[in-house]
C-alpha positions as CSV (number, residue, x, y, z in Angstrom):
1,X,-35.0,-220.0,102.5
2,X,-32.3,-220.5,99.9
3,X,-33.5,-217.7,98.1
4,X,-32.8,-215.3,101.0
5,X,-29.6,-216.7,101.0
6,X,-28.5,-215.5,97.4
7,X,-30.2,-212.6,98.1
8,X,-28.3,-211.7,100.9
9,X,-25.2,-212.7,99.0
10,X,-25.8,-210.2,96.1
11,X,-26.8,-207.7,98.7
12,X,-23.3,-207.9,99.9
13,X,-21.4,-208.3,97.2
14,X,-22.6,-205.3,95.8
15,X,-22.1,-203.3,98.9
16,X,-19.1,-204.7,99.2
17,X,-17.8,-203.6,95.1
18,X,-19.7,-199.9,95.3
19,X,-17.9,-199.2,98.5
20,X,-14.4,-200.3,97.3
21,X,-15.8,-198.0,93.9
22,X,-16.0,-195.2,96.2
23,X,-13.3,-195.1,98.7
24,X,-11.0,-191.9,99.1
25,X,-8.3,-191.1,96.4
26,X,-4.9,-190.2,98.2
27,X,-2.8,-187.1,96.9
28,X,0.7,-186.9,97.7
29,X,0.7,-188.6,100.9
30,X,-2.5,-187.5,102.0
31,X,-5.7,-188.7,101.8
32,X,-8.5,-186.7,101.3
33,X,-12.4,-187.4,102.5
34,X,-15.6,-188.7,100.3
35,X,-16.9,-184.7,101.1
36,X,-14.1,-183.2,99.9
37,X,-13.8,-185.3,97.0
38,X,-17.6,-184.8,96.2
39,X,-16.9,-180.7,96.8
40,X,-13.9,-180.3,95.0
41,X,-16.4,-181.4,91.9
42,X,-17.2,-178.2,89.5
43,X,-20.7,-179.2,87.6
44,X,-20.6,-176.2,85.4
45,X,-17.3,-176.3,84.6
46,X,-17.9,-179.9,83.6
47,X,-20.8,-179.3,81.5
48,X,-18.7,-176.1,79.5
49,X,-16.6,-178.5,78.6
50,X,-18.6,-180.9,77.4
51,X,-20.6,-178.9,75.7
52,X,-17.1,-177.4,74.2
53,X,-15.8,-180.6,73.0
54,X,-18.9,-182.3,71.1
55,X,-19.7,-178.1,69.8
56,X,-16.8,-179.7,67.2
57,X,-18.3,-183.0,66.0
58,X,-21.9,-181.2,65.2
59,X,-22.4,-180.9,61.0
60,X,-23.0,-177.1,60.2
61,X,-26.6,-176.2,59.6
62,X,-27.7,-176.1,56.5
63,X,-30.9,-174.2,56.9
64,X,-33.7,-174.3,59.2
65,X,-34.9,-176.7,61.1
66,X,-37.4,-179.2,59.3
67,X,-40.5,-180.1,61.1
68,X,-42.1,-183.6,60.3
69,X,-45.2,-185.4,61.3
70,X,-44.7,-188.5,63.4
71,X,-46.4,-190.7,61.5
72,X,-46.4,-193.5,64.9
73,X,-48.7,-190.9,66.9
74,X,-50.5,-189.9,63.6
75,X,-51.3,-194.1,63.0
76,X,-52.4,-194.4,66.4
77,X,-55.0,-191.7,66.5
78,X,-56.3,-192.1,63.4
79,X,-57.4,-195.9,64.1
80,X,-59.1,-194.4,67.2
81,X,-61.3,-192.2,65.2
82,X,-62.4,-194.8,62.9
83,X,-60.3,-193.7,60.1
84,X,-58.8,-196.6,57.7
């Protein structure tokens, strides 16, 4: 019984905090809906830029790309077969 209780407590809470998280931003005296918020949102746009911005931190290539074993996977299958 207590137990439903806190739960029901957290349960609210956290509604409580994600919906004041999420309520409408007003812009100069209007206020604008959750949709409208959530449609005004440009993914690609987003992602161009991201992809822009870390494009600078990324050390230049030295060569090509250098394939190694992983020796976790190669451990685990070879004490599977039997080997030592």
């Amino acid at each position: 019984m207590l137990t439903d209780a806190i739960t029901a407590s957290f349960n609210e809470k956290l509604v409580l905090s994600n919906g004041l998280s999420i309520s409408p931003l007003k812009q100069s005296g209007e206020s604008r809906s959750l949709r409208e918020s959530i449609l005004a949102i440009n993914n690609e746009k987003d992602l161009s830029d991201y992809l822009s911005n870390q494009h600078t931190k990324l050390p230049p290539r030295t060569g090509p790309a250098k394939y190694e074993r992983n020796h976790v996977r190669f451990l685990c299958s070879s004490s599977r077969s039997g080997l030592p």
